[in-house]
C-alpha positions as CSV (number, residue, x, y, z in Angstrom):
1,X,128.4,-79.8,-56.1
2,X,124.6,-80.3,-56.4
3,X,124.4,-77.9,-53.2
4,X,126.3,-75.1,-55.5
5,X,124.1,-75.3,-58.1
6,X,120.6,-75.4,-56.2
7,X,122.3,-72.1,-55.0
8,X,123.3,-70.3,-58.3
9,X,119.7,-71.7,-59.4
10,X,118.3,-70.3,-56.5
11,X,119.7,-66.3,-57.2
12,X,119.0,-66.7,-60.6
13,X,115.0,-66.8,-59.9
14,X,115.4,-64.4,-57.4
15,X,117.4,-61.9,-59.8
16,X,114.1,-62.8,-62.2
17,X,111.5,-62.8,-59.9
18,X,113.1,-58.7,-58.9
19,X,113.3,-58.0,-62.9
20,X,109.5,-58.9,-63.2
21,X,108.3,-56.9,-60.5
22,X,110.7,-54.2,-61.6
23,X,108.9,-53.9,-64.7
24,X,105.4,-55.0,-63.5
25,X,105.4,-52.2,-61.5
26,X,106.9,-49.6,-64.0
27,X,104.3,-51.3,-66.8
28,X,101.3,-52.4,-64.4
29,X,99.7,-48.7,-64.8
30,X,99.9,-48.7,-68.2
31,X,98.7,-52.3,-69.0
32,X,95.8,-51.4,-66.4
33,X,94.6,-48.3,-68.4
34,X,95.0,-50.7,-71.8
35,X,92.7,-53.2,-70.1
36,X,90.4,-51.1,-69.0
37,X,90.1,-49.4,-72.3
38,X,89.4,-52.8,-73.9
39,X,87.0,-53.3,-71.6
40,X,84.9,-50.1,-71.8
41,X,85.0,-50.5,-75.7
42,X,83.9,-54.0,-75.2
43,X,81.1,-53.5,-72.9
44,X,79.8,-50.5,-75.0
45,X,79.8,-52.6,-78.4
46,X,77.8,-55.3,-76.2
47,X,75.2,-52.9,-75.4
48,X,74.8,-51.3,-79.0
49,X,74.2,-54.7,-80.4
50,X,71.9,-54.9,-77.3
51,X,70.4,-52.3,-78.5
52,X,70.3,-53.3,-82.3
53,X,68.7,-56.3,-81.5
54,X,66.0,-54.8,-79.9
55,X,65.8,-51.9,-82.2
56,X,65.3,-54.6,-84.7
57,X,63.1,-56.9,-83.7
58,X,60.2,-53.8,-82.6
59,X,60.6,-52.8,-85.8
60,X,59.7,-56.4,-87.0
61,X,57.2,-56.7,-85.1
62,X,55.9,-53.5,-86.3
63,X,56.0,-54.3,-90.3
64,X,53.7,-57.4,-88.9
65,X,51.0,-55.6,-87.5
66,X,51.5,-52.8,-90.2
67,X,51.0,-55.1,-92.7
68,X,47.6,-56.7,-90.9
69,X,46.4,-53.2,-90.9
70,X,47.0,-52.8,-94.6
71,X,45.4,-55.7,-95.4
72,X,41.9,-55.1,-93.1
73,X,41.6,-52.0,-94.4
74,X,41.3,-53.0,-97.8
75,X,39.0,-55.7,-97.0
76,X,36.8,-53.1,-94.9
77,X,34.3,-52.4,-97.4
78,X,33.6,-55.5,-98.6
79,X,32.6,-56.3,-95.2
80,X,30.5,-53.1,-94.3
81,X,28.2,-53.5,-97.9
82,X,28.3,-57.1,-96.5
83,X,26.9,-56.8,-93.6
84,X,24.9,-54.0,-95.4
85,X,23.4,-56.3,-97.9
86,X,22.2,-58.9,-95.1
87,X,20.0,-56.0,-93.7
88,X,18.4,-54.8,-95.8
89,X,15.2,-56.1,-97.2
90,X,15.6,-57.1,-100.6
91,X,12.9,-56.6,-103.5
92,X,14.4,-59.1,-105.7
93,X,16.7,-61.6,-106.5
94,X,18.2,-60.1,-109.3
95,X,18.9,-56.7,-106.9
96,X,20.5,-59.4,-104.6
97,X,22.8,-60.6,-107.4
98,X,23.3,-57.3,-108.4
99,X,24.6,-56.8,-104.6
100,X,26.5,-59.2,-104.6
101,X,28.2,-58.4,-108.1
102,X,29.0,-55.0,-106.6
103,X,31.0,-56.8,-103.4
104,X,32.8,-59.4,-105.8
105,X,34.0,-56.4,-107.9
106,X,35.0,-54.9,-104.5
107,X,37.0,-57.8,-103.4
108,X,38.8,-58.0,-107.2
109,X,39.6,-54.6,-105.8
110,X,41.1,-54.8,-102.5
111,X,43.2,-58.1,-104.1
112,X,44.5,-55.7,-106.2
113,X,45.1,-53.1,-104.1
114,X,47.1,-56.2,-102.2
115,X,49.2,-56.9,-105.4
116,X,47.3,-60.3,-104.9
117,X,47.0,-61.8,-108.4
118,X,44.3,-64.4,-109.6
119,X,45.7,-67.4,-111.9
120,X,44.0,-70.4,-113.5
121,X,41.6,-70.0,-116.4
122,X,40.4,-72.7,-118.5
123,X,42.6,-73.2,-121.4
124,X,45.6,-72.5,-119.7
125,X,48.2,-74.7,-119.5
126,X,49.0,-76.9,-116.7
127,X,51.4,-76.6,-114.3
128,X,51.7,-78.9,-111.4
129,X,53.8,-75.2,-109.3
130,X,50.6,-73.5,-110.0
131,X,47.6,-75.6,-110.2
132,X,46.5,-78.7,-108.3
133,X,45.1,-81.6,-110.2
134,X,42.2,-83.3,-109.0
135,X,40.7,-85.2,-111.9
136,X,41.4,-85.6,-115.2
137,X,38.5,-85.6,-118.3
138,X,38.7,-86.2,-122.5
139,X,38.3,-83.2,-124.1
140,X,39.1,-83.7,-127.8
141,X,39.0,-79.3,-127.8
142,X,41.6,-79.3,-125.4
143,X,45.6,-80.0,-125.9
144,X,46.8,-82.4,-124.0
145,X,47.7,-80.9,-120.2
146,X,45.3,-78.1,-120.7
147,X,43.4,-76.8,-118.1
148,X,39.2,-78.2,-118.8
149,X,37.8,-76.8,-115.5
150,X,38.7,-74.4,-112.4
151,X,36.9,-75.1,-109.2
152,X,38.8,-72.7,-106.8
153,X,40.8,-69.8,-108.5
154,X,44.7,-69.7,-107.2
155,X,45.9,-66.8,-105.8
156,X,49.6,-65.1,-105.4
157,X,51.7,-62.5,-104.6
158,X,54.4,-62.1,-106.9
159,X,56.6,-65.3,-106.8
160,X,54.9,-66.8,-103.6
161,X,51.8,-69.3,-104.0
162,X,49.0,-68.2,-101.6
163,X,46.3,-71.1,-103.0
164,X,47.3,-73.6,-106.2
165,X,44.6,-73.4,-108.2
166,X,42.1,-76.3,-107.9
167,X,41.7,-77.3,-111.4
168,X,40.3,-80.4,-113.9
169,X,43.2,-81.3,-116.5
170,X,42.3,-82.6,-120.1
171,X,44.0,-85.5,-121.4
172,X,42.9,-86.0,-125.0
173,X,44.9,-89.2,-125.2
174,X,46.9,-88.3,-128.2
C-alpha cells in the first residue's frame, strides 16, 4: 500500500509540475515585459535622483562662493582707501583721523549693506544670549544688570550671534 501511494503522489507532482510550465510559459512573456518595465522605471528614477543630488549640491556649493563674493565686495573699499591711506604722506594727525573716520563710516556701511547689525551700548540691559560678561563694577547711575562698559561691539545677522558683545555689567548692590 505504501508503494500505491508513492505512485498516486508521484503523478500528482507530475500533473503539477505540467500545469506550471503550462502557464509559465503562456504567462512567462508577459511577466518578462512587467519586470522589465519595473526595472527601466526603477533605473531611471535612480538616475534622476542621481542627478538631483548633484544638481543640488553645485548649486550649494554655488550660494557658498556667491555669498563670499557678496561679502568681499562690500568690504572692497574699505580696503582700497586702506591701503590708500598707508601711502600717502600725511600732513597731520587730525587729516589721519579724519581718514580713518571716513573708513570706519565705510565699514558701518558695508555691515549694513551685509544686514550685519551692531548691538551692545552702555545702558542697555544685560543679557547673557547677547553679551559676554567679563567684570562686574558699582555704578550707583546704573540699574542693577545694566550694561556700564563695552569693550568689543557684538555683531549679528538677524537671529544668529556672529560676536557676544564684550561688555562690563553694573551691579549696584540693591
Amino acid at each position: 500500500m505504501a508503494k500505491k501511494k508513492s505512485t498516486k503522489t508521484e503523478t500528482k507532482a507530475t500533473e503539477t509540475e505540467a500545469a506550471v510550465e503550462t502557464v509559465s510559459k503562456e504567462e512567462f512573456d508577459k511577466l518578462q515585459k512587467e519586470f522589465d518595465a519595473q526595472k527601466d522605471q526603477f533605473l531611471r528614477m535612480a538616475a534622476e535622483y542621481d542627478n538631483f543630488r548633484k544638481r543640488t549640491e553645485k548649486e550649494k556649493l554655488a550660494t557658498f562662493d556667491n555669498a563670499i563674493a557678496t561679502t568681499v565686495e562690500a568690504f572692497l573699499p574699505v580696503s582700497d582707501n586702506f591701503a590708500l591711506a598707508l601711502s600717502s604722506d600725511v600732513q597731520s594727525g587730525e587729516d589721519f583721523r579724519k581718514g580713518l573716520e571716513m573708513i570706519q563710516k565705510q565699514l558701518e556701511n558695508a555691515f549694513k549693506q551685509l544686514n550685519v547689525e551692531e548691538f551692545g551700548e552702555r545702558g542697555d540691559e544685560f543679557d547673557p544670549l547677547l553679551h559676554n560678561a567679563v567684570s562686574r563694577v558699582e555704578d550707583e547711575e546704573l540699574g542693577e544688570e545694566t550694561i556700564a562698559a563695552v569693550y568689543q561691539k557684538g555683531y549679528r545677522i538677524g537671529e544668529k550671534i556672529i560676536r557676544h558683545a564684550m561688555v562690563q555689567v553694573a551691579n549696584s548692590g540693591q
